[in-house]
C-alpha positions as CSV (number, residue, x, y, z in Angstrom):
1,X,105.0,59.0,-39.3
2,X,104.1,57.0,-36.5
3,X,103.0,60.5,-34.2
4,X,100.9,61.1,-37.3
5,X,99.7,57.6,-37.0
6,X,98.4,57.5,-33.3
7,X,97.0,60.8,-33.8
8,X,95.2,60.1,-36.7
9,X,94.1,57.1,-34.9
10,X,93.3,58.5,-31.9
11,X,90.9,61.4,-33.8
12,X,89.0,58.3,-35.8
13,X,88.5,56.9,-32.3
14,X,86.9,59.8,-30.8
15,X,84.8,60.6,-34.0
16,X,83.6,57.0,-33.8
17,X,82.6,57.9,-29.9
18,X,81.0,60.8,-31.1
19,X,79.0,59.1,-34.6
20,X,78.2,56.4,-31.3
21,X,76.9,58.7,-29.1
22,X,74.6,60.3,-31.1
23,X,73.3,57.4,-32.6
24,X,72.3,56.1,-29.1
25,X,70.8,59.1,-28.0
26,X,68.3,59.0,-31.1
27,X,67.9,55.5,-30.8
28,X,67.2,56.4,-27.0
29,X,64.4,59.1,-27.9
30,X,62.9,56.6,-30.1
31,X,62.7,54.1,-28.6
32,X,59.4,54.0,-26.0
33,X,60.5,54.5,-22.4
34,X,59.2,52.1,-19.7
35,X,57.9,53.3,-16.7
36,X,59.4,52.4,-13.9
37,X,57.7,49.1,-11.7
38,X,55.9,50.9,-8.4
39,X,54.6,48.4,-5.9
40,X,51.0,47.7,-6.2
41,X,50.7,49.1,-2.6
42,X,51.6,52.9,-3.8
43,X,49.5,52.3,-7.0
44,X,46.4,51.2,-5.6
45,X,45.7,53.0,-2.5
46,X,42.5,51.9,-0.7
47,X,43.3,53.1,2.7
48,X,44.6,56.9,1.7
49,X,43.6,59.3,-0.7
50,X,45.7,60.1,-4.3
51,X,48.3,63.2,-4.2
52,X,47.5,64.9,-7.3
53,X,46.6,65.1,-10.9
54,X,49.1,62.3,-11.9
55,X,47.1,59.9,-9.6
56,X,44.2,60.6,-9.5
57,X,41.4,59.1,-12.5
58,X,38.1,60.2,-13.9
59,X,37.6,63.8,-11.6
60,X,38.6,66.3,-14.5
61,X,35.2,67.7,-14.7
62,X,35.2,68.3,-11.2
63,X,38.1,69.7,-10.5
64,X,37.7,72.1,-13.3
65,X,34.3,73.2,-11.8
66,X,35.4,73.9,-8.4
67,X,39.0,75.5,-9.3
68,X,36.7,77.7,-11.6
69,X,34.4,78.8,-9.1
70,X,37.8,79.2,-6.5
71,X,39.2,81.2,-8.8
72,X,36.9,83.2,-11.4
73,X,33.5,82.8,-9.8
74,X,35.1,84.1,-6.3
75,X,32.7,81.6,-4.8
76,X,33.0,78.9,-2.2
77,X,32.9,75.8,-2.4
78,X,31.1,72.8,-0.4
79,X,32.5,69.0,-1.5
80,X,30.1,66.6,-0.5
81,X,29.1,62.6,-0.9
82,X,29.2,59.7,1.4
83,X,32.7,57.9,2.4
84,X,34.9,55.7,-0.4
85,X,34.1,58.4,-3.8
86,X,37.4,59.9,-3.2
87,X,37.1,63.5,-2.1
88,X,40.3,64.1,-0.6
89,X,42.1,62.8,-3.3
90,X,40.0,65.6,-5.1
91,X,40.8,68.1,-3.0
92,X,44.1,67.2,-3.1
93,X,44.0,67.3,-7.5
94,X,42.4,71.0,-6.1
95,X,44.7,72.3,-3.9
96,X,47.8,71.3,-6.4
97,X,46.3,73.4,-9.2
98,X,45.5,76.2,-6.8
99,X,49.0,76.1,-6.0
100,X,50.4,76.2,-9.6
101,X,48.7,78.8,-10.0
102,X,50.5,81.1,-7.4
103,X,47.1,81.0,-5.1
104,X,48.0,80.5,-1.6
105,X,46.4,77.6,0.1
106,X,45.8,76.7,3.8
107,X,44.3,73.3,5.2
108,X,43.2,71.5,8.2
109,X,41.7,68.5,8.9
110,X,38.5,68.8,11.5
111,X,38.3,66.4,14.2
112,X,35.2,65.7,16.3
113,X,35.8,68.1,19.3
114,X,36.8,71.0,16.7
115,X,35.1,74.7,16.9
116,X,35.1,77.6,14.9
117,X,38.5,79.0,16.8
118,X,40.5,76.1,16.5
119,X,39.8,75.3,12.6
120,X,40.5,79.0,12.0
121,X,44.1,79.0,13.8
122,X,44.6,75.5,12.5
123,X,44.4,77.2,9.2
124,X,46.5,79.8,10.2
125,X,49.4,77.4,11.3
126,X,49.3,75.7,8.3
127,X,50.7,78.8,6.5
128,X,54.5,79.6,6.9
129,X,55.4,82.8,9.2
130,X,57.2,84.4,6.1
131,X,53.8,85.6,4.9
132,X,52.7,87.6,8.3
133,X,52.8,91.6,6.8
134,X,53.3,92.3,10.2
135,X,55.6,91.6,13.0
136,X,54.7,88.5,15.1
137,X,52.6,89.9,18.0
138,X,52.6,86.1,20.0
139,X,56.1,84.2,19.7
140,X,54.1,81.3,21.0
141,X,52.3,81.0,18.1
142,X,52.6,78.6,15.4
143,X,52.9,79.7,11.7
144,X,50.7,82.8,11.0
145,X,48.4,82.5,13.6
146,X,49.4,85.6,14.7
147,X,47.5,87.3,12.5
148,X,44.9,86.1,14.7
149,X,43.6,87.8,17.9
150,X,44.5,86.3,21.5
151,X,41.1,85.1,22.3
152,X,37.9,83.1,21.2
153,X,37.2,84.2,17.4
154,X,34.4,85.4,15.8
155,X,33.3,85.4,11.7
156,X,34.4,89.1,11.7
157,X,38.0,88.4,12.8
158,X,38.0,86.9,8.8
159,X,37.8,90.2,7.4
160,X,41.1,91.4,8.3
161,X,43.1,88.0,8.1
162,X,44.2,88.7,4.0
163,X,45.5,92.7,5.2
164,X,47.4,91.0,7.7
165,X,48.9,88.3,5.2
166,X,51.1,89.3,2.6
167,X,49.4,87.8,0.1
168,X,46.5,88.4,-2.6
169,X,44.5,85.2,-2.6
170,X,43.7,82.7,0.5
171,X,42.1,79.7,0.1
172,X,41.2,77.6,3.1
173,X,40.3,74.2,2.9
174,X,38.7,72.3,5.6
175,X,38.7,68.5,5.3
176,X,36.0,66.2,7.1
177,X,34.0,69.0,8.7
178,X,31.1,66.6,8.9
179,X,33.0,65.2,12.2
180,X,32.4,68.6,13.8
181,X,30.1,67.5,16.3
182,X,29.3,71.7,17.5
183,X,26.3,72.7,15.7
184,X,27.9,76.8,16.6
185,X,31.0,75.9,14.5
186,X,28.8,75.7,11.6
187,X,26.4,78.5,11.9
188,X,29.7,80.8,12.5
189,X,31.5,79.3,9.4
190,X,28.5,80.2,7.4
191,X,28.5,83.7,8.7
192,X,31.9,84.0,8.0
193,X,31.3,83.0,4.5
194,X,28.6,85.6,4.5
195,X,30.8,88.5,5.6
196,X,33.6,87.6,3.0
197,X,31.7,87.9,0.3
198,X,29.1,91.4,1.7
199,X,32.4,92.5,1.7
200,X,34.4,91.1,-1.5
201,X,37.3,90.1,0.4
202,X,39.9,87.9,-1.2
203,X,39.3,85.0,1.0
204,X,37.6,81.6,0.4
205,X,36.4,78.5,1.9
206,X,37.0,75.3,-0.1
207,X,35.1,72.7,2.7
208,X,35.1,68.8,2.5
209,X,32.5,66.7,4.4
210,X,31.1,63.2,4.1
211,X,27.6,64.4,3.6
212,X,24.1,63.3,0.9
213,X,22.6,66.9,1.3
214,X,24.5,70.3,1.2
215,X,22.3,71.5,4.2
216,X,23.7,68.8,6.7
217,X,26.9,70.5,6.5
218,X,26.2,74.4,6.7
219,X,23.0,74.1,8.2
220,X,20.8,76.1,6.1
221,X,21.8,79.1,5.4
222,X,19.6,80.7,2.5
223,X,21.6,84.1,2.5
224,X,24.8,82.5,1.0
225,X,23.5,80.3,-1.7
226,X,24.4,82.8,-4.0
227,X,28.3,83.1,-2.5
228,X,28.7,78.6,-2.1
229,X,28.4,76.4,-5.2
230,X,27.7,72.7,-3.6
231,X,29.3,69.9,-5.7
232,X,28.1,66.7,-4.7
233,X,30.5,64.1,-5.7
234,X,29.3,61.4,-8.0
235,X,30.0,58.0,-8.9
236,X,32.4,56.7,-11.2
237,X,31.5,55.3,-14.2
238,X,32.4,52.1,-15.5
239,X,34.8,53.7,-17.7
240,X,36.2,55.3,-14.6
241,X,37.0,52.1,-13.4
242,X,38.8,50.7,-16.5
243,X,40.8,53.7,-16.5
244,X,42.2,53.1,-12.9
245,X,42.5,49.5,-12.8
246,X,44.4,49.5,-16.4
247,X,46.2,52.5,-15.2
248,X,47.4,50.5,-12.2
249,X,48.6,47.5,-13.6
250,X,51.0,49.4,-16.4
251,X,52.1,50.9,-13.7
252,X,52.7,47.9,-10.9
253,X,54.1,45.6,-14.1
254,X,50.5,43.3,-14.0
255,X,48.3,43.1,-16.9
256,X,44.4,42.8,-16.1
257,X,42.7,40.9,-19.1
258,X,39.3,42.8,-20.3
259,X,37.1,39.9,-18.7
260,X,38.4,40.6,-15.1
261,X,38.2,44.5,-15.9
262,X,34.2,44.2,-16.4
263,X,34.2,41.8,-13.0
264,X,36.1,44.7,-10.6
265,X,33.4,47.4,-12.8
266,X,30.6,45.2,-11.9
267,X,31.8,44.7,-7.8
268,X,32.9,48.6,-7.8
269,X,29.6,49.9,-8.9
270,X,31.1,53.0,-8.8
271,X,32.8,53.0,-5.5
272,X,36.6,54.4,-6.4
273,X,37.7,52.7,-3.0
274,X,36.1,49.2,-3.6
275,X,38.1,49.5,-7.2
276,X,41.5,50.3,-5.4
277,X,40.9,47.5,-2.8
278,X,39.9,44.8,-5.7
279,X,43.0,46.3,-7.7
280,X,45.2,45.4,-4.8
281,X,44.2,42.3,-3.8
282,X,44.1,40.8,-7.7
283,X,48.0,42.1,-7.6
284,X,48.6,40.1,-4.7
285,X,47.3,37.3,-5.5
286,X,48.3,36.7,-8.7
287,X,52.1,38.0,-7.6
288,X,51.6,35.2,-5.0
289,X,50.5,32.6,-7.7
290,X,54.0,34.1,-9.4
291,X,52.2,35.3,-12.7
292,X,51.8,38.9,-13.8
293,X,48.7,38.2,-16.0
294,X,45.8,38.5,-13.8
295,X,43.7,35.9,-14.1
296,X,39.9,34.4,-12.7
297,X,41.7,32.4,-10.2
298,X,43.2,35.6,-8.9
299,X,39.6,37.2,-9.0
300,X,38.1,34.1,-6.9
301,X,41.2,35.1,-4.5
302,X,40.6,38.3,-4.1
303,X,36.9,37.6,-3.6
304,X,37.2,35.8,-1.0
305,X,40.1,38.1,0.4
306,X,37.1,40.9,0.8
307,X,34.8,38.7,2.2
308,X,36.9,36.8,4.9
309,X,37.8,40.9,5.8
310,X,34.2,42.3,5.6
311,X,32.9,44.2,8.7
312,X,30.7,41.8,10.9
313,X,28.2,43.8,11.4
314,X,28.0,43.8,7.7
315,X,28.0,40.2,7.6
316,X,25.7,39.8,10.7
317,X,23.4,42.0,8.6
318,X,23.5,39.7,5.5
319,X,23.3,36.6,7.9
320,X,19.8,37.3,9.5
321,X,18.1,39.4,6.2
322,X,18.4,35.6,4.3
323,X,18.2,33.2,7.3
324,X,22.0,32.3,7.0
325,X,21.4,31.8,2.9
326,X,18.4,29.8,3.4
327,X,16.0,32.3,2.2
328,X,16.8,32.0,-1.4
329,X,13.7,34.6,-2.3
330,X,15.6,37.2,-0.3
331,X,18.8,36.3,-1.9
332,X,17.4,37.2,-4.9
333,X,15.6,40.5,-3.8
334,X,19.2,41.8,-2.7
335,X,20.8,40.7,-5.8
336,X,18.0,42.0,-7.9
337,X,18.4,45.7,-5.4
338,X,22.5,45.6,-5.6
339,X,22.4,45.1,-9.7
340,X,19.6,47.5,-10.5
341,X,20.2,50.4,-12.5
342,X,21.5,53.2,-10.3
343,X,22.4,57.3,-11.2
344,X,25.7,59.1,-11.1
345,X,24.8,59.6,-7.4
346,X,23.7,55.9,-6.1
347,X,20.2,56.6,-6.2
348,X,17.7,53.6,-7.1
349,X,14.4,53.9,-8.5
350,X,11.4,52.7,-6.0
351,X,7.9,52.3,-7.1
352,X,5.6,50.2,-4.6
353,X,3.5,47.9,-6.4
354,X,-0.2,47.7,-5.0
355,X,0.3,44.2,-3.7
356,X,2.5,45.6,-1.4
357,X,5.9,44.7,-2.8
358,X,8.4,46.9,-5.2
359,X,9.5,47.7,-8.4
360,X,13.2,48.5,-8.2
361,X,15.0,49.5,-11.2
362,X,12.7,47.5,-13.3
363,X,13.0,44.6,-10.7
364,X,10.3,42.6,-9.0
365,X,10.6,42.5,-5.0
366,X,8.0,40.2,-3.5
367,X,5.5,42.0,-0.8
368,X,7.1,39.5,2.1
369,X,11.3,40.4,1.2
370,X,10.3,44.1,0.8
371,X,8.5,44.8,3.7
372,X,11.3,42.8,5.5
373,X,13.6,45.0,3.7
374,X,11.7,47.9,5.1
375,X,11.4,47.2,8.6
376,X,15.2,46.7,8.8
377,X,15.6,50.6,6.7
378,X,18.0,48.6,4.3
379,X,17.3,51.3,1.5
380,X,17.0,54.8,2.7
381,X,14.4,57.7,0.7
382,X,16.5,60.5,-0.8
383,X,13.3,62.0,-2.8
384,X,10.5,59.8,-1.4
385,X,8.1,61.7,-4.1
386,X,10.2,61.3,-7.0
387,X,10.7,57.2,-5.6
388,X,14.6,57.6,-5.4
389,X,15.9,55.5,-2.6
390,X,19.7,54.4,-1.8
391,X,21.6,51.8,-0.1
392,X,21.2,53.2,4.0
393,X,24.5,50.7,4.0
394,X,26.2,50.4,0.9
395,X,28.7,48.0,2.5
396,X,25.7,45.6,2.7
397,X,25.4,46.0,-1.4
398,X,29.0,45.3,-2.5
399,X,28.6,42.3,0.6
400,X,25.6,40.9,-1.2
401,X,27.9,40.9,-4.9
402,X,30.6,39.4,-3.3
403,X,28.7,36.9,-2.1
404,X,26.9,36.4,-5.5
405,X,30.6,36.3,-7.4
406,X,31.8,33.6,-4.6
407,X,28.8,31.6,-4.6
408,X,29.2,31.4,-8.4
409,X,32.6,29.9,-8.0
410,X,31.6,27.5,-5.8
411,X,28.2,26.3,-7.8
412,X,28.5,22.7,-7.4
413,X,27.6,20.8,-4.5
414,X,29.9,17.6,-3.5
415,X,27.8,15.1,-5.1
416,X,28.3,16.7,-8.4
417,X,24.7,18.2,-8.6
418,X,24.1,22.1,-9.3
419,X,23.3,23.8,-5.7
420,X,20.4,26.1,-4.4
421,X,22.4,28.7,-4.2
422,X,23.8,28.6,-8.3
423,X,20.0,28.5,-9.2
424,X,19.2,31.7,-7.5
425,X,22.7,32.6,-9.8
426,X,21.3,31.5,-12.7
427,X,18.2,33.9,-12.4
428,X,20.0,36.6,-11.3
429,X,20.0,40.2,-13.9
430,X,23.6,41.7,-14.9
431,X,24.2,45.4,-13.2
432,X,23.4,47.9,-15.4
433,X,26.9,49.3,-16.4
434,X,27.0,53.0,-16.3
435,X,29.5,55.1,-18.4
């Protein structure tokens, strides 16, 4: 009896286990998992670009246009906007579907001395040797650059680099071209693109450049329009940057309350790297204030942060433009400029009064601030006919908002009285969200 007793005891015992087990493994699939914390540093990343899809926020659009004209289209592609709108970390969303999708991908980043023969072989080496078809013909060399000829190249020598690869589809991206500083380099490329495509040959060009205008970074070339779709990079929209900055503090453990949301959209303006920088810095500061709810004092902080790190020349800029903030009329100008209504792309419209001064967005500039304004090439013409102008430096435009959101912080002089500076403030027009 008592063997019959332990066992009988001991088989309750492990069906109890069991009955445990399983409940905990359904409560476990119920129950919502949390994400693990990531230091804000590896969730916002102002100084290096996002690794792929996970990361990266509000590109979809693009990425499907450009991996559709990779892939079905057999056309190349040109990625092109100024610096900060996150291209690489497109690229890099790119080059991870390419991959997925059993497409064989070489990169190499240009540097200012680059040519036409060393971006081509720095392609090459960025492949491994297993895909040579061929024997190496050059131990020396690196990767499959020995699929390469032993001398200067020419656009031609692209015709038989996918024969000499074992593989059915190359794509080569080339990141920051516009640092190529010999003007050859890019009349070759384009010829190169030229004679891939007279030819059909399974071998494209995905290119990356800090650029306004698809012709300053393959020259123009009218014969391959119809083998190069140019995407210009916009903007994000506000949405954009609600996305990342509530994306980034799930992820980092910080909440960001709606108010301070619509503050970072408004300082952003678009600018997917001013968002990452203001996403850190509110992180830090309120991490430092030991709270995990962002809050306006953390804004104020971060504010200031940015400012007491802005480029000098920048500030030097700012400084002489408004007389070292005496000039409260130009203060408002460059308020009334950095808030106005802008497109997906930046660009401001300009219509010049008779009196001599501006319309900008909507906005009065007085004759005096925008021929001063002028002189100086603050705003640059993109479509002088059409009146569409942008920020020459768009530094100086998030400058002039930080300096706006600080000098509303600090609006009241020592003596208790309202200062010069919070009237200008007061007259001042909300930026024109965009979504």
């Amino acid at each position: 009896m008592g063997v019959i007793s332990r066992l009988f005891r001991s088989q309750s015992s492990n069906a109890a286990e069991i009955l445990f087990e399983r409940n905990a493994r359904q409560r476990s699939l119920q129950e919502p998992r949390v994400a693990p914390v990531l230091p804000a540093s590896e969730v916002f990343t102002p100084s290096q670009p996002k690794s792929g899809r996970r990361q990266v926020v509000g590109r979809d659009a693009e990425c499907a246009r450009i991996l559709q004209a990779l892939q079905e289209d057999r056309a190349n592609v040109v990625l092109y906007s100024e610096r900060g709108r996150g291209k690489t970390s497109l690229s890099n969303m790119v080059v991870e579907a390419l991959r997925r999708s059993n497409v064989i991908v070489a990169r190499h980043t240009c540097e200012a001395g680059s040519n036409f023969t060393s971006i081509l072989r720095g392609l090459m080496q960025d492949l491994p040797v297993s895909l040579l078809a061929a024997p190496r013909r050059f131990d020396q060399c690196e990767g499959c650059e020995a699929a390469l000829p032993d001398r200067e190249l020419r656009p031609n020598d692209t015709l038989t680099l996918p024969d000499a690869l074992a593989c059915r589809s190359l794509v080569c991206v080339i990141d920051e071209f516009d640092r190529v500083e010999d003007r050859n380099t890019r009349t070759r490329l384009a010829d190169a693109i030229k004679q891939l495509s007279d030819r059909d040959v399974d071998f494209r060009f995905f290119i990356v450049g800090v650029s306004e205008d698809l012709d300053q970074i393959l020259g123009q070339h009218p014969s391959i329009q119809r083998s190069v779709l140019g995407v210009h990079l916009p903007l994000f929209t506000d949405r954009d940057v609600a996305k990342l900055i509530s994306k980034g503090g799930r992820e980092s453990g910080f909440e960001f309350p709606s108010s301070v949301i619509a503050r970072v959209a408004a300082l952003a303006r678009g600018m997917p790297y001013i968002a990452q920088l203001l996403g850190l810095r509110l992180v830090q500061a309120a991490r430092a204030r030991g709270g995990t709810v962002v809050s306006e004092e953390d804004f104020h902080a971060a504010v200031n942060r940015l400012l007491s790190d802005a480029n000098p020349r920048v500030v030097d800029m700012y400084s002489a433009l408004t007389q070292r903030g005496t000039d409260l009329e130009m203060m408002l100008s460059l308020r009334r400029i950095a808030t106005a209504p802008q497109d997906a792309w930046g660009r401001l419209h300009v219509a010049v009064s008779l009196d001599g001064g501006a319309v900008v967005g909507g906005r009065q500039i007085p004759p005096a601030s925008w021929s001063e304004l002028l002189a100086v090439s603050v705003l640059q013409a993109t479509d002088r006919d059409a009146g569409l102008f942008v920020f020459a430096q768009r530094a100086l435009m998030h400058h002039v908002l930080l300096m706006a959101a600080q000098e509303a912080a600090h609006h009241v002089t020592d003596n208790g009285q309202i200062s010069p500076v919070a009237n200008v403030a007061r007259r001042l027009p909300m930026v024109a969200p965009r979504t």
